[in-house]
N, C-alpha and C positions, 0 to 999 in steps of 0.2 A: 504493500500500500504506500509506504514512504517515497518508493520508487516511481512512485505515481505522480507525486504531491499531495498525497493524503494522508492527516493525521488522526489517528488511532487511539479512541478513548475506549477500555473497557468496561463493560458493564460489573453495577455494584450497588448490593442492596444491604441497607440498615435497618427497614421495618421490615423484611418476614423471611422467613426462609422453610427449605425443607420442600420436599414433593411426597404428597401422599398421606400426610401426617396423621397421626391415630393418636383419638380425645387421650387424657389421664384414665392409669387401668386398662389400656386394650392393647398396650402394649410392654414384655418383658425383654429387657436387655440379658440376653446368653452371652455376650461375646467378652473378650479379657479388655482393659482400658485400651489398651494400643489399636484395638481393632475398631473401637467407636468411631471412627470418623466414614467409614464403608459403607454404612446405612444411616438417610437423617435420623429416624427416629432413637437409633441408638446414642448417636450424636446430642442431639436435642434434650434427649431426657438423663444424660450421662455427664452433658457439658456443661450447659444452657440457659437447663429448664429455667432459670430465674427470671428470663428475660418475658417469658408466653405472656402474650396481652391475650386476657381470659373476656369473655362475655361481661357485661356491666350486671347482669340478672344472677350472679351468683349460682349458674347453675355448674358453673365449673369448664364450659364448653368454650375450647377455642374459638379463633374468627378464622375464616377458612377463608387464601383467598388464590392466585390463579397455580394452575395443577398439582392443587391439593395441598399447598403450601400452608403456612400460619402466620399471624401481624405479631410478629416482636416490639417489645419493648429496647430502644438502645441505649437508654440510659439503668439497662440493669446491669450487674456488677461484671459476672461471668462472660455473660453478651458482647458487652463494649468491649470489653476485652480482647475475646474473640477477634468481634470486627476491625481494632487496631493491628493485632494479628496477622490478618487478613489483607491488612491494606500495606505492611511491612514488609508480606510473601511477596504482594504484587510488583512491589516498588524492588523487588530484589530478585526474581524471576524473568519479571516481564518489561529490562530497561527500556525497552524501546517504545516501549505507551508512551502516548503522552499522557496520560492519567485517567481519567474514572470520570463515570456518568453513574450519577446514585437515582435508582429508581423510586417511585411512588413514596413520595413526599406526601401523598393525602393522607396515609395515619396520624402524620402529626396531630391533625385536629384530634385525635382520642385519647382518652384520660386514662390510665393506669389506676384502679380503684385500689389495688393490692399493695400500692407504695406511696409513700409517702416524700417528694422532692423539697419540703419546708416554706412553699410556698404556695401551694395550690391545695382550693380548696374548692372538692366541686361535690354535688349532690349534698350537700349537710357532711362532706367527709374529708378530711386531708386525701390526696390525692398525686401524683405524678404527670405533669403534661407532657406530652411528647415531644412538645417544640421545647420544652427546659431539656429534655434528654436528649435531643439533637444537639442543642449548645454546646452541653456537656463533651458529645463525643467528640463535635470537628471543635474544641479544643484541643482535642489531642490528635483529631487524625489530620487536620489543615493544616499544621504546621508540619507533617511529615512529608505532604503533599507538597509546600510551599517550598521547604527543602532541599527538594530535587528539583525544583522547578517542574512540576510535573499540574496538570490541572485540575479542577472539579466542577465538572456541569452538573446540573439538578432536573431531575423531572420531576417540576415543584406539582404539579395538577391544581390540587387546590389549596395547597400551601403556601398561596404567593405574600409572603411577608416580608416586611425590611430585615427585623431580625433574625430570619434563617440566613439571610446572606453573605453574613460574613466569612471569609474561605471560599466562597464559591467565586467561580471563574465565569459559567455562562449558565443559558438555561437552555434545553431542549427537551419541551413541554409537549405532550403528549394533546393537550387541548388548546393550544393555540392556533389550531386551524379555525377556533371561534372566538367571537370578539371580544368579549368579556376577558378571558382567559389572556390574552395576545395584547390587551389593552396594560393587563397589569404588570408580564413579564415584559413588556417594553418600558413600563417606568421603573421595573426593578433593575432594566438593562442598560443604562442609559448611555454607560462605556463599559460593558460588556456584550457579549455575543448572544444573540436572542434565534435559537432554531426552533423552526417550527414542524411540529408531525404530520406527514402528506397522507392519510391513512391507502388511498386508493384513488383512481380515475374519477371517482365520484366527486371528487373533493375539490376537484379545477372542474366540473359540470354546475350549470349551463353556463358559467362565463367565468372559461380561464384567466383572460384580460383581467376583472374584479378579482378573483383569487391572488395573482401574483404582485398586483399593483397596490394591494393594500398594506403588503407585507415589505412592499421600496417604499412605500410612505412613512413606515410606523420601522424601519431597521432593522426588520426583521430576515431570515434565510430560513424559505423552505426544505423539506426533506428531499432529495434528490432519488429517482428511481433507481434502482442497483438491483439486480437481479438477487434471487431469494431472499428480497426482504422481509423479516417479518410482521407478519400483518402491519406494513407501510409500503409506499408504492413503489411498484416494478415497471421496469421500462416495456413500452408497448410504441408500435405507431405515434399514434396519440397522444402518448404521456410524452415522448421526448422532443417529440414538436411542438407543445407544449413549453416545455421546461428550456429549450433549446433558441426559443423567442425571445425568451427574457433571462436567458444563461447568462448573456454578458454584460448586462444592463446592473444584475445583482453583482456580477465582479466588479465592478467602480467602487461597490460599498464595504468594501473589504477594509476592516478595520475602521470601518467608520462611526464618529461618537456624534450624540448629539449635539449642535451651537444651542444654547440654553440662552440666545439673544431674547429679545423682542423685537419684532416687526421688523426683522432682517430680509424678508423676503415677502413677496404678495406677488395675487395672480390678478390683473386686473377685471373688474367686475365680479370677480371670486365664479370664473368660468371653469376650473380645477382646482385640484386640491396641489399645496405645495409645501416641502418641506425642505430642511438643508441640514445636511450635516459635514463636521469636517471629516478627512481620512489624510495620509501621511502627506501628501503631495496637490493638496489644496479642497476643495470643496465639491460635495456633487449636492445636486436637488432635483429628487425626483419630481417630477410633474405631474399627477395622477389623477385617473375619475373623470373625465374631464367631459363634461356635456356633449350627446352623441354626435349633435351636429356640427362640432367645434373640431377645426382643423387646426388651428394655433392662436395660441394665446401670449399675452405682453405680459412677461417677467421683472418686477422691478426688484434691482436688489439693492439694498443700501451701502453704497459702496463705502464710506469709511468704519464701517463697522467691522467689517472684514478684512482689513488690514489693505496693501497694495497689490493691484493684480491685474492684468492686461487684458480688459477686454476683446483685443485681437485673435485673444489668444481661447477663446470659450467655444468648447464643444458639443453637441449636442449629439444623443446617442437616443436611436427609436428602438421599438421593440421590431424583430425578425429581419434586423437589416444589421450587415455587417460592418460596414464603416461607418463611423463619425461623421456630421456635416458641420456647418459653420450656422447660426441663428440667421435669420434673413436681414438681421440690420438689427443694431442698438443706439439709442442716442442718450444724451445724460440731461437729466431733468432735475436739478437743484444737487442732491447732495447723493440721489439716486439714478442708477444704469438700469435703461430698459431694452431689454431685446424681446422681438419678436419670436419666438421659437415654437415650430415646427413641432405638429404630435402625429404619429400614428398609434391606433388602436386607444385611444384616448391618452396617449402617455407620450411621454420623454424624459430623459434624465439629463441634466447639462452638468457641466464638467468646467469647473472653474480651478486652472492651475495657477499656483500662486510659489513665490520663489524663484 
């Protein structure tokens, strides 16, 4: 993959584990200590057990969640442990990762009734919150991670909070192909990297243009099709004519942070939608949305806000066209540069090099 240009985050989870897992009492460990790690459930009940987030109903019953697995607590003692453990094999096994994607961050919202973290107090009961037991762990496992320089993305789902974020590197969210969800990891993202889950074809249906144009507006990068993905999209006809339209329009944004100006940018008569962000080598703004009947629209950007930069010099890139053109003409109107620029498929991104 390296050999490719692509970097390699492994998968890694801190709320559940185990495949297959069987309630307390239906299962007896026969095998000698060395041999507990063979099977989860011997693992589990021989390693672990302190960590099981049990039912709130007291009837003792796990929470069961994909093939057959269990929701861990990671802020229990033996657990965390574990998973630092875990995160040390990686970091000493697998040099060549660039680090870890921790999956399904939604337990956090669940309370631990069985423990007590000195600060939570839920049902009339002291209690454990998960997002206190997340803290707890990437104190210890971020700085391992940090270390080596090695990263950590999140599949927050619907744990999008400020404070899980500290230690974390990016987010690739499993429901940010919806807006709510993509609205919030874009302001947790603001200079980090916001991936978004393409579950299938469905999901650029009926209008690819909308799909990908919302996600240049808002900094985000879609799931790219790769063959045996799982349950995320695979390349077809379709999909990559698709993803192939707007392939290089999203490379401009590579490394791009938001300008947190104000009124740095406008679209005249607000005929599209327009945003700006910087990236190493000067500024891009996507153009988006842009009313059906709208061929091009006047860009004004404030130019001393942006420091000095050559209007001569600004390009303008459409979606399913290979080269760059120039704006059809800019002139300067008080303190702001307007250019004309050219959209197809409602969109454009222009490219302001500065330096």
């Amino acid at each position: 993959m390296q050999d490719y240009g692509f970097k390699v985050l492994n998968y890694f989870n801190v709320t559940e584990f185990g495949t297959d897992i069987k309630n307390p009492g239906e299962h007896t460990i026969t095998v000698r200590a060395k041999d507990l790690w063979k099977d989860p459930n011997d693992f589990l009940y021989g390693k672990i057990s302190d960590g099981i987030l049990y039912n709130e109903d007291d009837t003792g019953k796990l929470i069961k969640t994909w093939e057959g697995g269990i929701v861990m607590d990671p802020g229990a003692f033996n657990f965390q442990n574990y998973l630092v453990d875990q995160g040390k094999r990686m970091l000493r096994f697998l040099p060549s990762s660039a680090g870890i994607c921790i999956d399904r961050l939604d337990w956090l919202t669940f309370f631990n009734t069985k423990a007590d973290d000195g600060a939570t107090w839920y049902n009339d009961s002291p209690a454990r919150s998960l997002f206190n037991s997340w803290r707890q762990l990437m104190s210890r496992l971020g700085p391992l991670f940090r270390g080596r320089n090695k990263a950590i993305f999140i599949n927050a789902v619907s744990s999008v909070r400020l404070d899980i974020m500290k230690y974390v590197d990016g987010i690739y969210d499993e429901h940010n192909d919806r807006g709510a969800a993509l609205n919030v990891s874009t302001f947790l993202g603001l200079y980090k990297p916001i991936n978004t889950w393409t579950t299938d074809e469905r999901s650029l249906q009926p209008d690819p243009d909308f799909y990908f144009q919302r996600f240049l507006y808002l900094g985000a990068f879609p799931t790219a099709p790769l063959p045996f993905n799982n349950h995320a999209i695979r390349p077809s006809q379709y999909n990559d004519s698709c993803y192939l339209s707007y392939g290089h329009l999203f490379q401009l944004m590579n490394q791009r942070r938001w300008v947190l100006l104000p009124k740095v940018v406008a679209i005249k008569d607000e005929l599209a939608k327009v945003n700006i962000f910087s990236v190493p080598d000067g500024y891009v703004l996507p153009i988006v949305l842009a009313n059906d009947e709208v061929t091009s629209v006047e860009l004004e950007i404030d130019h001393p806000k942006l420091g000095h930069f050559d209007p001569k010099k600004i390009e303008v890139f459409l979606p399913a066209t290979d080269q760059p053109i120039s704006p059809r003409g800019f002139k300067s109107v008080d303190n702001r540069i307007v250019l004309d620029v050219p959209l197809k498929h409602r969109c454009a991104v222009v490219k302001i090099p500065t330096g």
